[in-house]
C-alpha positions as CSV (number, residue, x, y, z in Angstrom):
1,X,25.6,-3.5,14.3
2,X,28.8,-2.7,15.3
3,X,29.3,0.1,18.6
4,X,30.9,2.5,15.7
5,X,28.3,1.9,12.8
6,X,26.8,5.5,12.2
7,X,23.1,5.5,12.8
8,X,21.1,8.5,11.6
9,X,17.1,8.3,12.9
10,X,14.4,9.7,11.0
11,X,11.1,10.1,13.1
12,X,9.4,12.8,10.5
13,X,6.9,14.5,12.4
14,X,6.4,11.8,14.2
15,X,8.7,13.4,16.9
16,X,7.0,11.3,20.2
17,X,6.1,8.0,18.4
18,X,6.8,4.8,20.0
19,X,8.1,1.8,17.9
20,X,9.6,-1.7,19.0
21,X,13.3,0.1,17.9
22,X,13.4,1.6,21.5
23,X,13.3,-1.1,23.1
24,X,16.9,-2.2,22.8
25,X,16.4,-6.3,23.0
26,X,14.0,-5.8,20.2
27,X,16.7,-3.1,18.5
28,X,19.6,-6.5,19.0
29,X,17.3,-9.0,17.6
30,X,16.1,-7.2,14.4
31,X,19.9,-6.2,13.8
32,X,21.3,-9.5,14.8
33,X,18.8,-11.1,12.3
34,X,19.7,-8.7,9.4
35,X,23.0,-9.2,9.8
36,X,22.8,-12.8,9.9
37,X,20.8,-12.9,6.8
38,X,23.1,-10.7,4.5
39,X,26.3,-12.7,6.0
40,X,24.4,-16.2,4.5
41,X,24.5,-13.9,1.5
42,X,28.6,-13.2,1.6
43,X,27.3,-9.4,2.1
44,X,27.9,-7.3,5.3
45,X,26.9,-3.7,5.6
46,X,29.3,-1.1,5.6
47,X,28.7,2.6,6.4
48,X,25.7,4.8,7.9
49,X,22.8,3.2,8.5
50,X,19.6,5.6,8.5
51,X,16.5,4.4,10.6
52,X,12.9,5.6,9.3
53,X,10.5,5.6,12.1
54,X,7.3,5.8,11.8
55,X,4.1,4.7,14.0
56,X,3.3,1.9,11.3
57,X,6.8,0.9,10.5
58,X,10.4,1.1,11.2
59,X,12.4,0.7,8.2
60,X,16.4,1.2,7.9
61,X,18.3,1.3,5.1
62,X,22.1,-0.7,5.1
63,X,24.3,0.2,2.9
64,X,25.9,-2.7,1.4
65,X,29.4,-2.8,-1.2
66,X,28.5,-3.6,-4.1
67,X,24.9,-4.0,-4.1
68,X,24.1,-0.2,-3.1
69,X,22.0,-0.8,-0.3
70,X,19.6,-3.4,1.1
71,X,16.4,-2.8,3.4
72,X,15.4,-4.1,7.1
73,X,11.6,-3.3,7.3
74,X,9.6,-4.2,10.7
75,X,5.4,-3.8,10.1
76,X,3.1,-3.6,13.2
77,X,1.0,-6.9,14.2
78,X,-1.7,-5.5,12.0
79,X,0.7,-5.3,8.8
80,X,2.7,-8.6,9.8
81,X,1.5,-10.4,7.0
82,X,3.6,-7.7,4.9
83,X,6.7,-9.8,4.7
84,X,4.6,-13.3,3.9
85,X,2.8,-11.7,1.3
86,X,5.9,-10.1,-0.4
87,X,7.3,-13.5,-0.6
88,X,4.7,-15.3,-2.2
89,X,4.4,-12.3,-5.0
90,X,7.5,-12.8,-5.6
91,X,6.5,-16.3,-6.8
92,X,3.2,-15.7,-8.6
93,X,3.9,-12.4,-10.3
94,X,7.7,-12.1,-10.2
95,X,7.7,-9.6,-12.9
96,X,6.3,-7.1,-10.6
97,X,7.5,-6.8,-7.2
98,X,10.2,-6.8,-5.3
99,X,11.9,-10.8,-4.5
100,X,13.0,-10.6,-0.6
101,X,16.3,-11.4,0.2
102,X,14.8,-13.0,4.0
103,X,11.6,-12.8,5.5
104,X,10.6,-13.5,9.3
105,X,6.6,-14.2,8.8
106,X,6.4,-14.6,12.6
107,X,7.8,-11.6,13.5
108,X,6.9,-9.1,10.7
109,X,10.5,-8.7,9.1
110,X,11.5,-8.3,5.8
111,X,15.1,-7.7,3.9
112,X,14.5,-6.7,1.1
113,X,16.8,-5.6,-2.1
114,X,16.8,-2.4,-3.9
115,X,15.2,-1.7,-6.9
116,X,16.2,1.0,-8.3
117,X,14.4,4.8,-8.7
118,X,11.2,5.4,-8.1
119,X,8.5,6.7,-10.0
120,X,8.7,9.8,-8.0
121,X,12.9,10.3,-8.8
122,X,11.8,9.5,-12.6
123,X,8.7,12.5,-12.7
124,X,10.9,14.7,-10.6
125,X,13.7,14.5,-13.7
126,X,11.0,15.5,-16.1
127,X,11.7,12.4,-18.5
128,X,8.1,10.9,-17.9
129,X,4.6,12.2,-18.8
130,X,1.7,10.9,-18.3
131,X,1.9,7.9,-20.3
132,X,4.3,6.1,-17.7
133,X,1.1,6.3,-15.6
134,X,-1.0,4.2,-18.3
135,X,1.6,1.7,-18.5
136,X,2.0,1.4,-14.7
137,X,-1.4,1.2,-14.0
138,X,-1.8,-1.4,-17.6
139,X,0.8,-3.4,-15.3
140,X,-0.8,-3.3,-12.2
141,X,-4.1,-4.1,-13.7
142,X,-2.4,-7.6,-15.1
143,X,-0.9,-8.4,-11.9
144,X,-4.5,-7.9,-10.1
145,X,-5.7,-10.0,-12.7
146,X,-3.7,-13.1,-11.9
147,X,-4.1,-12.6,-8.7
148,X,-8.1,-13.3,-8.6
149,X,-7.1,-17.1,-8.2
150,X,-4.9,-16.4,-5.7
151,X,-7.3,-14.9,-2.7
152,X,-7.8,-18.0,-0.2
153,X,-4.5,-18.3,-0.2
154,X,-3.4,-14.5,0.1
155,X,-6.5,-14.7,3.0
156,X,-4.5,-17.4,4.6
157,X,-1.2,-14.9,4.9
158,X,-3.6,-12.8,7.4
159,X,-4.8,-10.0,4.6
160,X,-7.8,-8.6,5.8
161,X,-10.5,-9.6,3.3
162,X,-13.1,-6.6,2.7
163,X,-15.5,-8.0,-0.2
164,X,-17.7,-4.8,-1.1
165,X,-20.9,-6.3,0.5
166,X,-18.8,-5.9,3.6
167,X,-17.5,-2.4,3.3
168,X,-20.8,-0.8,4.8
169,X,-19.7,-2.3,8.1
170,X,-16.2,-0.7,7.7
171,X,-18.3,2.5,7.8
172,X,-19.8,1.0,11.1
173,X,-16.4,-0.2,12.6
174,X,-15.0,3.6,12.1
175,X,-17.7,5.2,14.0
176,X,-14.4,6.7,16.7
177,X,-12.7,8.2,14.2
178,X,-12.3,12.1,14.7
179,X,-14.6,14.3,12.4
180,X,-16.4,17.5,13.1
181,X,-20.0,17.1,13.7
182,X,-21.4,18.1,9.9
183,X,-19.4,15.5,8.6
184,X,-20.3,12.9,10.8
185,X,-24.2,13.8,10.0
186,X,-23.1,13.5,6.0
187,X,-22.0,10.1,6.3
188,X,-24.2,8.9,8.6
189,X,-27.2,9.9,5.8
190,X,-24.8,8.8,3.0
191,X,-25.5,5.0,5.0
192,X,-28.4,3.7,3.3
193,X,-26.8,4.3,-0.4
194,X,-23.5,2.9,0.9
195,X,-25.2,-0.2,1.0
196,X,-26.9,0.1,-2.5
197,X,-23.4,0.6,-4.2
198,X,-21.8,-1.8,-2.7
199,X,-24.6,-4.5,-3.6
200,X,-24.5,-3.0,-7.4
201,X,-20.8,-3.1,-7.1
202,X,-20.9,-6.6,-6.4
203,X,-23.9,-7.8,-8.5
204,X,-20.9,-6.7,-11.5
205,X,-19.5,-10.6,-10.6
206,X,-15.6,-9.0,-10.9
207,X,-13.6,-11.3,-8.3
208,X,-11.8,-9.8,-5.7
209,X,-7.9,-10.0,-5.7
210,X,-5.1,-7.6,-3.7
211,X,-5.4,-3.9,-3.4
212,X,-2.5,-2.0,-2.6
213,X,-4.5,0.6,-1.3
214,X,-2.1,3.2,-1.4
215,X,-0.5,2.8,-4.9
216,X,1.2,6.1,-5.7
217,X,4.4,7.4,-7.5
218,X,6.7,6.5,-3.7
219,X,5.2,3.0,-3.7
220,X,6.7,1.6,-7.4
221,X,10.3,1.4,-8.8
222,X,10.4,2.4,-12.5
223,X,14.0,0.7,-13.2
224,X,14.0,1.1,-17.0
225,X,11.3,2.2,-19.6
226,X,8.0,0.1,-19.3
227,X,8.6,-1.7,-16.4
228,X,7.8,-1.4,-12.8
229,X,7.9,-3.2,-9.2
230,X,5.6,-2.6,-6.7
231,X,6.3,-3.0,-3.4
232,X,5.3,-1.6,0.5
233,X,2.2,-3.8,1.2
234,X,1.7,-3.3,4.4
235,X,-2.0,-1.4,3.8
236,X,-3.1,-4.0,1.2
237,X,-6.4,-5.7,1.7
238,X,-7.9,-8.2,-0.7
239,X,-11.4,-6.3,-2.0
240,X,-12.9,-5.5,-5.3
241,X,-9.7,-4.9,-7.4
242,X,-10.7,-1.5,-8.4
243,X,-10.3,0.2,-5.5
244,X,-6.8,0.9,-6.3
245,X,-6.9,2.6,-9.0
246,X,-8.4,5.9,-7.3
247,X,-5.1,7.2,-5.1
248,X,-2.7,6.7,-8.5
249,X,-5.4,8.5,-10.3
250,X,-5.8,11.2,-8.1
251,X,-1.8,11.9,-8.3
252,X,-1.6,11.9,-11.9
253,X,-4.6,14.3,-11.7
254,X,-3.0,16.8,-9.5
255,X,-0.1,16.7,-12.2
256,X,-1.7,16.4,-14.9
257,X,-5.2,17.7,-14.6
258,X,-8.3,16.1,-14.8
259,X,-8.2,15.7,-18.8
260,X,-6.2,12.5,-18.2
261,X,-8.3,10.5,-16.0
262,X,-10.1,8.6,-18.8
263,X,-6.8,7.6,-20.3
264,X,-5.7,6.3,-17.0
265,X,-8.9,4.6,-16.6
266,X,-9.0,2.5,-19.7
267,X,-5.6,1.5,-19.2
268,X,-6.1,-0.2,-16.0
269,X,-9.3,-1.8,-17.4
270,X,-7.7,-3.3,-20.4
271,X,-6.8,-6.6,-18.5
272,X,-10.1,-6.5,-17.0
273,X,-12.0,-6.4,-20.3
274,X,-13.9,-9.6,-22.0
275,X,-15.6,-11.8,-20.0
276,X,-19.0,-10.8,-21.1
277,X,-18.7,-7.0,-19.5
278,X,-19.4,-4.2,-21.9
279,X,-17.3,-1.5,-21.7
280,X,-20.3,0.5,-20.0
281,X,-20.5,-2.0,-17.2
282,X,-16.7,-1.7,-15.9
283,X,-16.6,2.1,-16.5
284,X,-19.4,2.1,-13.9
285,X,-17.5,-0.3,-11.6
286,X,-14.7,2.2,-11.4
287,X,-16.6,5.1,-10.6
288,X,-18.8,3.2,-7.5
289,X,-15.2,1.6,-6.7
290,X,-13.5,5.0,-6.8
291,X,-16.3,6.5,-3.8
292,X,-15.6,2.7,-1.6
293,X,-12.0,2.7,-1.7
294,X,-12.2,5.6,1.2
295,X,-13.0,2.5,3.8
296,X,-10.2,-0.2,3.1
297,X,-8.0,3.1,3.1
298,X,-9.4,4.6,6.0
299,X,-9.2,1.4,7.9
300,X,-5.9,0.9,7.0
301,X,-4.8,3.8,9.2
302,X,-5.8,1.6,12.2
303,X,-2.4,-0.7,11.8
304,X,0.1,1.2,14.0
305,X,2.3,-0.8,16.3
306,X,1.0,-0.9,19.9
307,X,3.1,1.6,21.7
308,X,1.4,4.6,19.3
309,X,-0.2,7.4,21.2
310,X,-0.3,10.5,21.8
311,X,0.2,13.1,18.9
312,X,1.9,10.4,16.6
313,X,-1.7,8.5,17.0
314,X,-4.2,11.6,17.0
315,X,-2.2,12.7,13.9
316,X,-2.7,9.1,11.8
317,X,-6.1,9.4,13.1
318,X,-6.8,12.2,11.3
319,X,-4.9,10.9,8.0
320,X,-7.9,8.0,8.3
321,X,-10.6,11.1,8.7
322,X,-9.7,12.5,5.7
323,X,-9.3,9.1,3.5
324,X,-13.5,8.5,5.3
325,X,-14.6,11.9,3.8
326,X,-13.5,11.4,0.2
327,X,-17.1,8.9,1.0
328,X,-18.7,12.1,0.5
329,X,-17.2,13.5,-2.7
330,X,-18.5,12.4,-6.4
331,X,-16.6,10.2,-8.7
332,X,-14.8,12.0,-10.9
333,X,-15.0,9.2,-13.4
């Protein structure tokens, strides 16, 4: 970066967080490296660069001629398997998320290109409804799908592996997190049937593969009609599949109302169907997955980089609170 790039920082409300882009070794290395990547490339930034810094990432967008603009992205050590596992997507289901352009497993970075408008700019325009929501999660649901065979190997990457026989412990593990006494006392007698739905949950015999765990209308590109990329991995976990589908759900609710959730539903279980399930069976997956995809998601808040404290921390803390108290709340499906 040269002395007269333009650097714009974004710290959101976030205002005292602590990331490794303070520390201005770390600040040369991750540019030097980005640099070095795109100039293998025949590319070389040009213009403002605008840094996005946030207690679980720093992210900064290069704007590069002719290509529009390219991403660095540095994950915490909890997330560092982000870049790894974007990379090997990008091999066994290229046709949904994004290809890297470099990738420092060791280190946690990732270039990546990009890919066009997201969902979100597409909804905001008004030129989607909610049948681009069946068809991402239709999508979503294939890539999951493939994935099933893939889990030792995503395990290898470092993805925190959460079968559902294991979420009740999550529950255990979060005991610290910040909630006023009557909600504490609610989970803490909503315990012994944690365990019972995550046994029936599992008895169901659907593999695990990768959840996104926070798959919503910022986290997808929709380029052109029908097709979608998926990217921003760093909260995934590998658990029963069907945890994912509740955040994208819940977003097309608040848009839509609640009239569509069934839709959405049996579009995400079309690639899950045959097999010797009834219909039945995997309609009462989704509803016991729905209530146990608060854990991955509340654990997932955990994955800050070390230097977090403070009000950044206290304030992801309570972002985690209110993903654990969603435990309490009924299916809606």
């Amino acid at each position: 970066m040269r002395e007269t790039t333009r650097v714009v920082v974004d710290r959101g409300r976030f205002q005292d967080t602590v990331t490794p882009w303070e520390d201005e070794d770390w600040r040369a290395a991750a540019v030097g490296w980005a640099e070095g990547e795109l100039a293998a490339r025949g590319l070389r930034p040009a213009g403002q660069w605008r840094v996005r810094l946030r207690p679980w990432s720093v992210l900064v967008r290069l704007p590069v001629p002719g290509r529009g603009a390219v991403w660095f992205k540095a994950s915490p050590p909890g997330g560092a398997f982000e870049g790894a596992l974007t990379a090997a997507l990008a091999r066994w289901v290229p046709r949904h998320v994004l290809e890297p352009l470099a990738v420092d497993a060791d280190r946690g970075w990732s270039l990546l290109p990009d890919g066009g408008p997201l969902l979100r700019d597409v909804l905001d325009r008004g030129t989607a409804g909610p049948t681009v929501w069946e068809d991402m999660l239709r999508q979503y649901a294939t890539a999951q799908h493939a994935l099933t065979a893939r889990v030792p190997e995503i395990e290898r990457l470092g993805v925190p592996h959460l079968p559902a026989l294991a979420l009740p412990g999550v529950l255990d593990r979060l005991d610290d997190t910040p909630l006023r006494p009557v909600d504490r006392a609610g989970l803490a007698g909503l315990r012994p049937r944690l365990a019972e739905w995550c046994e029936e949950l599992a008895a169901e015999g659907i593999p695990d593969s990768l959840d996104h765990a926070d798959l919503h209308e910022g986290q997808l590109f929709h380029p052109v009609p029908g097709r979608f990329t998926f990217f921003d991995w760093g909260d995934a976990v590998l658990s029963h599949p069907f945890c994912s589908l509740a955040v994208p759900a819940r977003r097309a609710r608040d848009l839509y109302g609640p009239g569509v959730l069934p839709r959405l539903r049996d579009a995400y279980l079309e690639p899950w169907t045959g097999a010797g399930r009834s219909t039945a069976e995997l309609r009462r997956a989704v509803g016991l997955a729905w209530r146990l995809s608060a854990l991955s998601r509340a654990g997932a808040y955990g994955r800050l980089f070390p230097g977090a404290s403070g009000a950044a921390a206290a304030g992801v803390a309570e972002e985690g609170a209110r993903c654990l108290l969603d435990l309490l709340d009924d299916p809606p499906l």
